[in-house]
C-alpha positions as CSV (number, residue, x, y, z in Angstrom):
1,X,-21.9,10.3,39.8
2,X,-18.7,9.0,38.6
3,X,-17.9,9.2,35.1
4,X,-16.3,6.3,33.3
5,X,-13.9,7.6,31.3
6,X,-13.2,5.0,29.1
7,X,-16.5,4.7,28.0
8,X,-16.8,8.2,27.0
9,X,-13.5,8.1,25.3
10,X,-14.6,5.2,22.8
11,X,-18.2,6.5,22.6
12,X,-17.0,10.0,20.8
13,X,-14.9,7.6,19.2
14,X,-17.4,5.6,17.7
15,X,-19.3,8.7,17.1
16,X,-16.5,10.3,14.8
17,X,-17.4,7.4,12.6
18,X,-14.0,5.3,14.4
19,X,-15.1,1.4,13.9
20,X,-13.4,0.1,16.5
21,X,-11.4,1.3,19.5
22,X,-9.7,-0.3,22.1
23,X,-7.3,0.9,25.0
24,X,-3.6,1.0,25.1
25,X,-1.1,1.2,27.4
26,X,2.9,2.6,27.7
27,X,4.3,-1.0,29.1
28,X,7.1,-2.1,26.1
29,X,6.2,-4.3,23.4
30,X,9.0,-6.8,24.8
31,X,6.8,-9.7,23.8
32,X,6.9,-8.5,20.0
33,X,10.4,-7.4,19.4
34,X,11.9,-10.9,18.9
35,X,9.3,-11.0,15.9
36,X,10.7,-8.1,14.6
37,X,14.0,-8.4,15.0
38,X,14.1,-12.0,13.0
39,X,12.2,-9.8,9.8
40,X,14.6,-7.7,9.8
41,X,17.7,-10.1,10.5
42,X,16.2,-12.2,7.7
43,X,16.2,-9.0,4.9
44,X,13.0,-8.7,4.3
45,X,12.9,-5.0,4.8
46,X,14.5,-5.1,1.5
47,X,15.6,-1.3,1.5
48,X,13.8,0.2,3.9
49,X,16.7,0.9,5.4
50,X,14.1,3.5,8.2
51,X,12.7,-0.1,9.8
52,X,15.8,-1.2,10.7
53,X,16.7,2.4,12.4
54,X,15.6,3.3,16.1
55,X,14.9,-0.5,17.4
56,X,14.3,0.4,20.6
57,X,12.5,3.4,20.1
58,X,9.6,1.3,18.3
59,X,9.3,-0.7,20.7
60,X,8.5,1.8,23.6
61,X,4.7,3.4,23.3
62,X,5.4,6.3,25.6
63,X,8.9,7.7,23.9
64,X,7.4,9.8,20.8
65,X,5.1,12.0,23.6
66,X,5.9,13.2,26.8
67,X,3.9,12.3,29.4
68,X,1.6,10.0,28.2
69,X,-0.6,7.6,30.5
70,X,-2.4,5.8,27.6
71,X,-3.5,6.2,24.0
72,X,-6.3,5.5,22.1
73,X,-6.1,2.8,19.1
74,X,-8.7,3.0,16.3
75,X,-9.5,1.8,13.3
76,X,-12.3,2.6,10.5
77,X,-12.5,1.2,7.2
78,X,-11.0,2.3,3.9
79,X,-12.6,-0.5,1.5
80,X,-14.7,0.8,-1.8
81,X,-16.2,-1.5,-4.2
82,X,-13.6,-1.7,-7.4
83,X,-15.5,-1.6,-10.8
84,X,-14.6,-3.9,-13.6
85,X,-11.3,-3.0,-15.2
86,X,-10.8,-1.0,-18.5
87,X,-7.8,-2.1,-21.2
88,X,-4.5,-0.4,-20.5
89,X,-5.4,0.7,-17.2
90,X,-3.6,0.1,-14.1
91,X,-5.0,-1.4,-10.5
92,X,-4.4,0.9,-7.4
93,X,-5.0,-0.5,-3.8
94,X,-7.9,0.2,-2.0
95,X,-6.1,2.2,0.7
96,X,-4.9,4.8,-2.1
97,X,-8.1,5.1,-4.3
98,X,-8.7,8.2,-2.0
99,X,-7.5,11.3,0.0
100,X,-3.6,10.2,2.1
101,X,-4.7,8.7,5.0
102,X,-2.5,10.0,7.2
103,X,-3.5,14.0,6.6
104,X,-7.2,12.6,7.1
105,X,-6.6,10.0,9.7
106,X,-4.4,12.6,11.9
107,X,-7.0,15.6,11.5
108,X,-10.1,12.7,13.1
109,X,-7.5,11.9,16.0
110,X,-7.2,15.9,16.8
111,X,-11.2,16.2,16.5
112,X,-11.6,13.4,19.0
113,X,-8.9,14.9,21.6
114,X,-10.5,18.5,21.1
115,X,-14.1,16.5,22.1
116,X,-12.9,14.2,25.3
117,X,-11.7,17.4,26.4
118,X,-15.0,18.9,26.2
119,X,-16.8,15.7,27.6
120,X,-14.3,15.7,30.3
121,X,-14.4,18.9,31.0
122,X,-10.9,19.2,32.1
123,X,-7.3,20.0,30.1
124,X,-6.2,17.0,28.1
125,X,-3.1,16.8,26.0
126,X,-2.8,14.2,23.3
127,X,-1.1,13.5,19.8
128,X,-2.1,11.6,17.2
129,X,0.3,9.2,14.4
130,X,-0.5,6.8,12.0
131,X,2.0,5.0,10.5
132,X,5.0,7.6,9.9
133,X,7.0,7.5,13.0
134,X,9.2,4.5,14.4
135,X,6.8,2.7,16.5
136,X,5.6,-1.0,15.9
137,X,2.0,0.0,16.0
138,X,0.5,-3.4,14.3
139,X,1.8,-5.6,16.9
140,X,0.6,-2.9,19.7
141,X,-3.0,-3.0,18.4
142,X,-2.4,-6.7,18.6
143,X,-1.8,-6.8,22.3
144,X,-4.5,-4.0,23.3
145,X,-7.0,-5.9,21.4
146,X,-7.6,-3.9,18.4
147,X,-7.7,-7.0,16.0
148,X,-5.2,-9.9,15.8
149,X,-2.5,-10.6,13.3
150,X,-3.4,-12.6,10.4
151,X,-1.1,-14.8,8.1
152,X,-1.0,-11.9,5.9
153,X,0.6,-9.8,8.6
154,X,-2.0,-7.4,8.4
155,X,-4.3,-6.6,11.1
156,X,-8.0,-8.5,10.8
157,X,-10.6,-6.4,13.0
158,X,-12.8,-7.9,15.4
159,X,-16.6,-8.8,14.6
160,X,-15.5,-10.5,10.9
161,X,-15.2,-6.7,9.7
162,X,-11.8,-7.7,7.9
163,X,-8.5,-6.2,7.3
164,X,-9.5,-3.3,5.4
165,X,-8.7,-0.9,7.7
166,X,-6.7,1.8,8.8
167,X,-5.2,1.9,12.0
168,X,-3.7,4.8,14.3
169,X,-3.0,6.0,18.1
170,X,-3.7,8.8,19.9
171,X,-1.7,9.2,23.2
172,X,-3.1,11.0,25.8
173,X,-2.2,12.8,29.2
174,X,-4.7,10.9,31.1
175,X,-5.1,7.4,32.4
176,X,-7.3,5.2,30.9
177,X,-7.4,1.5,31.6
178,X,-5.8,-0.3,28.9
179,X,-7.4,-3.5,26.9
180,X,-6.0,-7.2,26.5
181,X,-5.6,-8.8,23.3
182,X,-8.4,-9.8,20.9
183,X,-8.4,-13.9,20.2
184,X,-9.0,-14.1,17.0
185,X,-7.1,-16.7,14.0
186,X,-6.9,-17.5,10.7
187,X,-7.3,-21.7,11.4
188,X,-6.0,-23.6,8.9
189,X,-5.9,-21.2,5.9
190,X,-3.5,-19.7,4.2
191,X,-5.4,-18.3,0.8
192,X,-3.4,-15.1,1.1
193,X,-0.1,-16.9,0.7
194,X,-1.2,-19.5,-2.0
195,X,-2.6,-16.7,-3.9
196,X,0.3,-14.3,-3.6
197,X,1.0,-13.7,-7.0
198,X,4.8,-13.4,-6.2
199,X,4.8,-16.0,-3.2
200,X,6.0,-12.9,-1.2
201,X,4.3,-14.5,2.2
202,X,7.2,-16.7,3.5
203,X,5.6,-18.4,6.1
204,X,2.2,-17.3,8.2
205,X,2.8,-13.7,9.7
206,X,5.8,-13.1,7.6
207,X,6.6,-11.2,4.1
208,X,9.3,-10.9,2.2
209,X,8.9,-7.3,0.8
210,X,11.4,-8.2,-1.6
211,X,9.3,-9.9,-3.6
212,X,6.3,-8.3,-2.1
213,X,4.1,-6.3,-5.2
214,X,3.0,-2.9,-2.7
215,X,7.2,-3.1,-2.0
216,X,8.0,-3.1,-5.5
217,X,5.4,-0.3,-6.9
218,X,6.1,1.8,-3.6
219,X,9.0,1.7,-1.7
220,X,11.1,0.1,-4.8
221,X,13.9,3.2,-6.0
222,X,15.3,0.4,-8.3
223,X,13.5,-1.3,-11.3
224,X,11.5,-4.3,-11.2
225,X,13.1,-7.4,-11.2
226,X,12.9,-9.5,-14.3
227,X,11.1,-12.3,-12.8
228,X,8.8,-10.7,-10.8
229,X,7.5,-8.1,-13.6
230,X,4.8,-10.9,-15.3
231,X,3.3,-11.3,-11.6
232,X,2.6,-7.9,-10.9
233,X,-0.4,-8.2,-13.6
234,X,-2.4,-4.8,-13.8
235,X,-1.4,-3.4,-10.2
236,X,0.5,0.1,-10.8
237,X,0.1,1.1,-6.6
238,X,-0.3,-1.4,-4.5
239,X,-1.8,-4.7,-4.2
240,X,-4.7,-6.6,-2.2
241,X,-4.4,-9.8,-3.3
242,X,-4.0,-11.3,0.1
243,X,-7.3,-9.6,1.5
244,X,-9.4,-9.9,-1.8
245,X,-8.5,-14.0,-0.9
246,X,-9.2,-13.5,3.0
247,X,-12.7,-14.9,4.6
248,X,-12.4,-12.3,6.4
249,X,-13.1,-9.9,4.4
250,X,-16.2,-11.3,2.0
251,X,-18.3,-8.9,3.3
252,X,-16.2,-5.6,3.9
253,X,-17.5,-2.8,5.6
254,X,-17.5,0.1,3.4
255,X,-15.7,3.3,4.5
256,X,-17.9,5.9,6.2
257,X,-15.6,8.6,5.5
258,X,-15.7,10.4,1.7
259,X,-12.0,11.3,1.8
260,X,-11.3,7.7,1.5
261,X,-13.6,7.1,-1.7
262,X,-12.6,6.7,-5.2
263,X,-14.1,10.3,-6.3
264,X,-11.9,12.3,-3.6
265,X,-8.8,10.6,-5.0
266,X,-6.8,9.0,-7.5
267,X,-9.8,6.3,-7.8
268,X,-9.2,2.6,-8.6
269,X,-7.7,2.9,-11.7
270,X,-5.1,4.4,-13.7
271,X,-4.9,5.6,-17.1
272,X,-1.6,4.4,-18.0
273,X,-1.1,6.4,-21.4
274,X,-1.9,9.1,-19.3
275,X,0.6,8.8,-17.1
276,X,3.4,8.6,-19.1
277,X,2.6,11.6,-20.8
278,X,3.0,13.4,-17.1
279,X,6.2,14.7,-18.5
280,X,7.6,17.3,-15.0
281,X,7.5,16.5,-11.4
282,X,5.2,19.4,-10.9
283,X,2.8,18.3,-13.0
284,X,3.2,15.0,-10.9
285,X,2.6,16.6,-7.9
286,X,-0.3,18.2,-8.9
287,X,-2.3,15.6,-9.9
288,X,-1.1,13.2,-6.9
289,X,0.2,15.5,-4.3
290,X,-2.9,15.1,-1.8
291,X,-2.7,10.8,-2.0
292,X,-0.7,8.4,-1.5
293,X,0.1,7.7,-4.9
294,X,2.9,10.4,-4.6
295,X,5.2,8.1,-2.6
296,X,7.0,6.1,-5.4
297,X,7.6,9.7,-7.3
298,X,6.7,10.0,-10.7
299,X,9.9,7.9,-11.8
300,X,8.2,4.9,-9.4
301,X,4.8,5.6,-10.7
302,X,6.0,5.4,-14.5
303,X,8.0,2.6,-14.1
304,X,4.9,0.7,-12.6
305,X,2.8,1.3,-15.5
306,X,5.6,0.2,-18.0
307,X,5.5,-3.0,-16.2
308,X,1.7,-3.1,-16.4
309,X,1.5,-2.2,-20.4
310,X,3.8,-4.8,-21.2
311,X,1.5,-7.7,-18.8
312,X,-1.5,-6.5,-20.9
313,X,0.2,-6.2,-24.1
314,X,1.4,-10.3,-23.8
315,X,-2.0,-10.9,-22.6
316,X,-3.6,-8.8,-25.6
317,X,-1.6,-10.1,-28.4
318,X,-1.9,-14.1,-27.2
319,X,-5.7,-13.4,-27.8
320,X,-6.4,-13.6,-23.8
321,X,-10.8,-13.3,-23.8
322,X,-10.2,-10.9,-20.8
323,X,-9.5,-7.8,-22.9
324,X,-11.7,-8.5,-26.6
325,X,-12.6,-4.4,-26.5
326,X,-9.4,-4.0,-27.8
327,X,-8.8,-3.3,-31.5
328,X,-5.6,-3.5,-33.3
329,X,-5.4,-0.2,-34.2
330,X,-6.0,0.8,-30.2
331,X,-2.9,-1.6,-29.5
332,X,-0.6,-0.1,-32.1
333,X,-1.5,3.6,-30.2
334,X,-0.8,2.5,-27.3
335,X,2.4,0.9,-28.5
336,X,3.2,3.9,-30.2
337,X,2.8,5.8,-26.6
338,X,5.3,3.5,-25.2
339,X,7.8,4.0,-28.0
340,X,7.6,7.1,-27.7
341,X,8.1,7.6,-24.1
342,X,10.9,5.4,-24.7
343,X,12.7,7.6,-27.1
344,X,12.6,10.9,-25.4
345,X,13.3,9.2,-21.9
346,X,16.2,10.5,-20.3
347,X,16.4,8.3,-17.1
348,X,17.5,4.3,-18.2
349,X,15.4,2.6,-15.7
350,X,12.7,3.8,-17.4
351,X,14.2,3.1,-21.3
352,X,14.5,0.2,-20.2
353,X,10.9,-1.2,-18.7
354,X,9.2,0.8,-21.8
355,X,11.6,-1.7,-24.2
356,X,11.1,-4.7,-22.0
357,X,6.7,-3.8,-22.5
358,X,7.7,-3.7,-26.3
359,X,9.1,-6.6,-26.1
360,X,6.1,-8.2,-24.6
361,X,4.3,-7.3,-27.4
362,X,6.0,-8.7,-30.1
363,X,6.7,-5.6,-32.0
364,X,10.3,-6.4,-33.2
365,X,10.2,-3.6,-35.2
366,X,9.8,-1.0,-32.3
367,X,12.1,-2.9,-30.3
368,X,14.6,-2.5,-32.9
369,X,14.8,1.1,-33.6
370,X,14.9,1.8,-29.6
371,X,18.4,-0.7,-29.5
372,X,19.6,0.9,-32.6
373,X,19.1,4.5,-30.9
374,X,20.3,3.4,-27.5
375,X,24.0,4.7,-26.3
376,X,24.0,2.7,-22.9
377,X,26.1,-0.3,-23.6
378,X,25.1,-2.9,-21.2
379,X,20.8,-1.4,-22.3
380,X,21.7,-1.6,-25.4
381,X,22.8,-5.6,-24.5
382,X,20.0,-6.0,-22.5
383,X,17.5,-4.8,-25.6
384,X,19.8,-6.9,-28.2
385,X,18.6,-10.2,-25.5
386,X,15.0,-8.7,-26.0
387,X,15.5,-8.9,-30.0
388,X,16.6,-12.2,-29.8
389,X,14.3,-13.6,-27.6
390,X,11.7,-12.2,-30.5
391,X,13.4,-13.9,-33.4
């Protein structure tokens, strides 16, 4: 009796606790590299100067291993329900409330290469990646079927199971016969780019990471633009705004895999008083060094929650309903945390978004003494502006 392969390939798949699967082959994504081209032409990789390296190379499934006849795509869920937020906590996304995905993701791939093998029963080289390598892996899973691209630009899985997902390949020695593409679309909605908070979704399909809020908390090495800081709200990692809006994903399938939940990780909040007492690198790594949360560095991560402080100290001091826990004697703590953050800080980015959440909260009198101690001329001009703005 012959055995089918493929099927055996997606049922250890599914087995592994993989929520979908598809087929993929080595042909070039020629189809998809006009799309990527015009993103990048256009700027919005912002500086992420690595997507605009090794074009070709992302376009070609077969360069990164030797040999390969086909590759496995999969996806599996990452969502967790998100409790109700406390005061003067900040938002992660879903994808980073647990383990780093890729260590976890990467260590499946290698569990379901050692089992085909076995299944098989014959020699079968393969190697996993997930989204670390140059290789346009969104709009491959798009043409082998693994979901379709939604306005968001994310990828929505088949079945109405959503966007929460991560995705990855494993290419493999062996030929396998590869899938077409999934038909799937979002009609005439576009929730996630109404809703954007920073109206970072250009058009359908296309963001501008530049004003994108998982950009600005993540990638970002600079501070956070003026105009964009209000819109950022309570997210200090991250943001799922476009899927929380998304039909697609009313009824998410949770993830099946505990390294992805909330209590493996950094979980789906933040305390931000906390954070900014993290005063070393090491200290920095230790508490985020296994998630994701380490990729904007504790400089990116404490800029962040300056940002969020000063959104919820505006909100708290205009008498906003959403946060009536808080005392005044909490608020002048937490200011006082700030302050002093502020006046021990040796980096200016960071002076600078711990006097610009001051100044959201009114406290002139804070505010002052930080412009009064401050030897950087053009911060000290840019806290004099804050001042004035107060009087």
């Amino acid at each position: 009796m012959t055995i089918n392969k493929k099927s055996v390939v997606i049922e250890i798949a599914h087995d592994l606790g993989f929520h979908h699967v598809s087929i993929g082959s080595m042909q070039p994504l020629k189809d998809q590299q006009d799309r990527y081209l015009s993103w990048i032409e256009n700027g919005f990789a912002a500086s992420m100067h690595y997507m605009q390296k090794n074009l070709d190379r992302r376009m070609q499934p077969g360069y990164f291993f030797e040999g390969s006849k086909s590759a496995v795509l999969a996806s599996v869920s990452y969502y967790s329900e998100r409790p109700s937020i406390r005061p003067f906590h900040g938002a992660v996304a879903r994808y980073a409330v647990g383990l780093d995905y890729h260590a976890v993701f990467r260590k499946k791939m290698r569990e379901l290469r050692d089992r085909i093998a076995v299944e098989l029963n014959c020699s079968v080289l393969g190697k996993p990646f997930i989204d670390s390598y140059p290789f346009f892996e969104q709009a491959y899973a798009d043409r082998h079927g693994l979901g379709f691209i939604g306005k968001n630009s994310l990828l929505i899985m088949p079945e109405l199971a959503g966007s929460y997902s991560f995705i990855g390949e494993l290419f493999l020695d062996i030929e396998l016969e590869a899938d077409g593409p999934y038909v799937g679309t979002c009609g005439k909605c576009f929730r996630c780019g109404v809703d954007c908070p920073t109206q970072a979704i250009v058009e359908p399909g296309v963001v501008d990471s530049n004003r994108c809020i998982s950009y600005l908390t993540i990638e970002n090495r600079d501070g956070v633009p003026l105009e964009l800081r209000q819109s950022m709200g309570d997210w200090v990692f991250g943001c799922d705004v476009c899927q929380e809006v998304c039909p697609y994903n009313q009824r998410p399938v949770k993830t099946p895999w505990v390294e992805f939940e909330p209590q493996s990780g950094a979980g789906h909040y933040l305390d931000l008083v906390d954070l900014l007492a993290i005063d070393s690198d090491e200290l920095f790594q230790q508490r985020f060094g296994s998630t994701a949360l380490r990729r904007p560095r504790r400089r990116g991560l404490l800029r962040n929650a300056l940002v969020v402080l000063g959104n919820q100290f505006a909100e708290i001091v205009s008498g906003s309903t959403r946060w009536p826990e808080v005392d005044s004697s909490e608020l002048e703590a937490v200011k006082r945390a700030v302050f002093d953050f502020a006046w021990v800080a040796d980096d200016e980015m960071l002076r600078e978004h711990a006097a610009w959440a001051i100044f959201r909260s009114g406290d002139a009198a804070l505010l002052s003494s930080l412009e009064k101690r401050e030897k950087n001329p053009d911060l000290k001009d840019c806290l004099r502006k804050y001042l004035f703005e107060l009087d």
